[in-house]
C-alpha positions, 0 to 999 in steps of 0.5 A, a space after each residue: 464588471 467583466 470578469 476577465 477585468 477582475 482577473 487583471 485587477 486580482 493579478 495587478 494588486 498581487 503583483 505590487 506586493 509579490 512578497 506578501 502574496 508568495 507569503 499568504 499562499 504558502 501554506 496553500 502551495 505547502 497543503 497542495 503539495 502534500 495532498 499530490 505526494 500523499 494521494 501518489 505514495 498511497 497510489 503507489 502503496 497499493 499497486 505495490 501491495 498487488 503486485 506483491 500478493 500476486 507474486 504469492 502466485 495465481 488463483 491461491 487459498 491458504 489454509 493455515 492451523 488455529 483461530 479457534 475460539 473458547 470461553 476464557 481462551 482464543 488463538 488465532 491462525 498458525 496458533 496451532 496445530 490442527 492440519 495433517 497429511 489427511 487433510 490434503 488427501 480429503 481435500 484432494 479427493 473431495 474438493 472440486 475445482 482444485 488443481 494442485 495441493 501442497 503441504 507446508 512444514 516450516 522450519 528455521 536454521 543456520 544454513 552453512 556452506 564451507 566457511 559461510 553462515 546464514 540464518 534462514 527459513 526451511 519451507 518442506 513442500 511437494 513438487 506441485 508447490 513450484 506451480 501453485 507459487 508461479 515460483 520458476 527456477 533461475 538455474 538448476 531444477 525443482 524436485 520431482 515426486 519420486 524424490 518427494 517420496 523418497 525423502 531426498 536430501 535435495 533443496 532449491 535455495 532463495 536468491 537471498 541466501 544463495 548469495 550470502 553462502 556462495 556470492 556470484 557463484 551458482 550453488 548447483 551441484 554444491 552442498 549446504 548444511 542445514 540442521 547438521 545434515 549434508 543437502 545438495 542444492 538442485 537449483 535456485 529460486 528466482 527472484 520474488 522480493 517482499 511479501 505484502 508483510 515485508 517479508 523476504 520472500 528469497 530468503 527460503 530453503 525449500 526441500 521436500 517435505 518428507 525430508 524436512 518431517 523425518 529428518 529436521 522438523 520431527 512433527 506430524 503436523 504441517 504449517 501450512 496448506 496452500 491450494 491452487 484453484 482452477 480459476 479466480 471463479 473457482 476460488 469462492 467455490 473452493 472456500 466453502 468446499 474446503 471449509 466444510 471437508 475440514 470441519 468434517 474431517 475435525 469433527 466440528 460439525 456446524 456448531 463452534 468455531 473452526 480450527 483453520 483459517 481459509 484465506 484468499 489473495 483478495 483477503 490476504 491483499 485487504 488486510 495488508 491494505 488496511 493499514 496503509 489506507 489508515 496511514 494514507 488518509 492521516 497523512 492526507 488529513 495532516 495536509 488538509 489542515 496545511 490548506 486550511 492554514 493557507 487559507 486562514 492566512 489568505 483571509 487575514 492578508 485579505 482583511 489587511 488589503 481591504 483595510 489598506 484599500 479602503 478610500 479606493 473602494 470609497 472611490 470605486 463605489 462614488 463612480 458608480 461601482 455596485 457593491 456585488 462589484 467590490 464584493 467580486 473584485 476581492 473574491 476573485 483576488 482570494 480566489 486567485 491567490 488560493 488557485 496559484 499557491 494550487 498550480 505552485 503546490 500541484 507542480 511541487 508535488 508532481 515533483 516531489 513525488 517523483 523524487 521520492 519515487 527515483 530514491 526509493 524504487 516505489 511507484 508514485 504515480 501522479 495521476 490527473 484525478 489526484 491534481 484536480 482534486 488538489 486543484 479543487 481544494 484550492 479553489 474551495 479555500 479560496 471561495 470560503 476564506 475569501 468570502 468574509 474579507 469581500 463582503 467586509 469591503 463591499 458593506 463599506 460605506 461610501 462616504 465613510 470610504 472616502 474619509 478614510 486615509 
């Protein structure tokens, strides 16, 4: 039989019981759906990742304290304090390929302006912190190195907490309390958004970190050491080299574990990406079992037809009809069935994702692999589920066919 003939058959026996059909292919139409909002939400997940680690700024290494471990005791990174001033100045001296270094002091207060209150962070860089972050200002200025050295009591404040203390008045020239102590505000930051964490990267004080060490943290240790790289080429380089200048500068020598952590953008970016990969491909195996349900229901729906069908197969194989004919005729009937709740379930996912992304702001790209692998899904379950029900109708047995009814 031709198989555009089977086709029209196939349309013909679902067009008679079009609410039993839209029925069957639901949970068809329910899986496919969900595989294209998934694969575009975890799509969009990791662009958004990307962008976020980007924004932390160009070619970065972070150095932070801790990760060291002991027999009966461990820490991991920020658990301690083992960074210093020397440290930047070895690496500074010793490390090639490394263009700008700064320290970190970080802190926490109640930012306060006339009658205004608001709980943030205080980050004490250097000048050179502006550029390693790629963080310009949107009024104002940064400070400068005299000013670093001279401990001015100067800061730049995030979008966030600029609009909390002042609201649409620009802060520059005015004055904040932060710990107590009077600070001019020189300028403010432009707007960066959530970390890869989720953290609010605008809600920040930056000062120099002369003033946040003498006058507000009181410690000799630092937070934090970020590094910017001559190149992406550079950065590997610049792992190692750090590695090794600071466990010479610690006195670890090569045995025992270090008491730093090095870190890059790619590594920072992979593990903000673990957990959305992990929810990612539950979610995806949360819709596969939708279309293993639809399929299972395409199966019974198609027993059902053969059942109800049988003295007309009786009849096609007296004129002639071979059983590889019955056999063709119900599969390509499942596998129609399974390929429309497909195209359904592809078009309502394209939408869908589309809605979340208009109400949340996320980027939901649907891509052309993601609705063929929707598609081939379908289809899959079409071929395995269809295939009991047409080899069940095509070992009937002609004259028992004919008796039936």
């Amino acid at each position: 039989m031709r198989k555009l003939a089977l086709v029209r058959l196939a349309f013909g026996s679902i067009r008679r019981n079009a609410g039993r059909s839209l029925l069957t292919i639901l949970g068809v139409v329910i899986g496919v759906g969900s595989v294209v909002v998934m694969v575009a939400i975890g799509q969009g997940a990791r662009a958004e990742i990307a962008a976020r680690v980007a924004s932390l700024g160009t070619n970065l290494v972070v150095v932070t304290p801790g990760a060291i471990a002991k027999p009966g005791a461990g820490g991991g990174a920020g658990s301690m304090d083992t960074l210093t001033l020397d440290d930047i100045e070895v690496i500074e001296r010793e490390v090639y390929g490394v263009v700008a270094v700064s320290p970190v002091v970080a802190s926490g207060t109640n930012a306060v302006a006339g009658n205004a209150n608001w709980r943030t962070s205080i980050q004490g860089v250097n000048d050179v912190w502006f550029d390693i972050r790629s963080w310009p200002v949107a009024s104002g200025r940064v400070f400068d190195a005299n000013e670093v050295r001279s401990a001015r009591k100067v800061c730049l404040l995030g979008v966030t907490v600029a609009t909390a203390l002042f609201g649409a008045d620009d802060p520059v020239g005015r004055e904040v309390r932060l710990r107590g102590i009077p600070v001019e505000v020189i300028g403010v930051l432009s707007k960066k958004g959530p970390t890869a964490e989720g953290n609010d990267q605008d809600d920040v004080a930056v000062l120099p970190y002369t003033t946040v060490r003498q006058r507000m943290a009181g410690r000799q240790y630092i937070a934090q050491i970020l590094l910017r790289a001559s190149g992406a080429a550079a950065v590997p380089g610049v792992m190692t080299d750090v590695a090794a200048v600071l466990r010479e500068s610690h006195h670890l020598g090569n045995r025992g574990d270090p008491d730093f952590t090095i870190r890059d953008q790619k590594q920072i970016a992979e593990a903000s990406q673990g957990t959305t990969d992990v929810m990612t491909t539950l979610l995806f195996a949360v819709a596969s079992v939708s279309l293993v349900v639809g399929g299972i229901g395409i199966m019974n729906i198609m027993l059902v037809s053969v059942t109800e069908r049988t003295r007309e197969i009786g009849i096609r194989r007296a004129v002639g009809a071979r059983r590889s004919d019955v056999l063709a005729q119900f599969l390509v009937e499942a596998i129609v069935l399974s390929g429309l709740g497909g195209v359904i379930g592809a078009v309502g996912g394209a939408a869908t994702a589309s809605a979340v992304g208009a109400l949340t702001g996320w980027s939901t790209p649907v891509t052309a692999s993601s609705l063929a692998i929707a598609m081939v899904f379908s289809g899959v379950i079409g071929v395995f589920f269809g295939w009991v029900p047409a080899r069940y109708a095509a070992a009937l047995d002609p004259i028992d066919a004919l008796r039936h009814g």
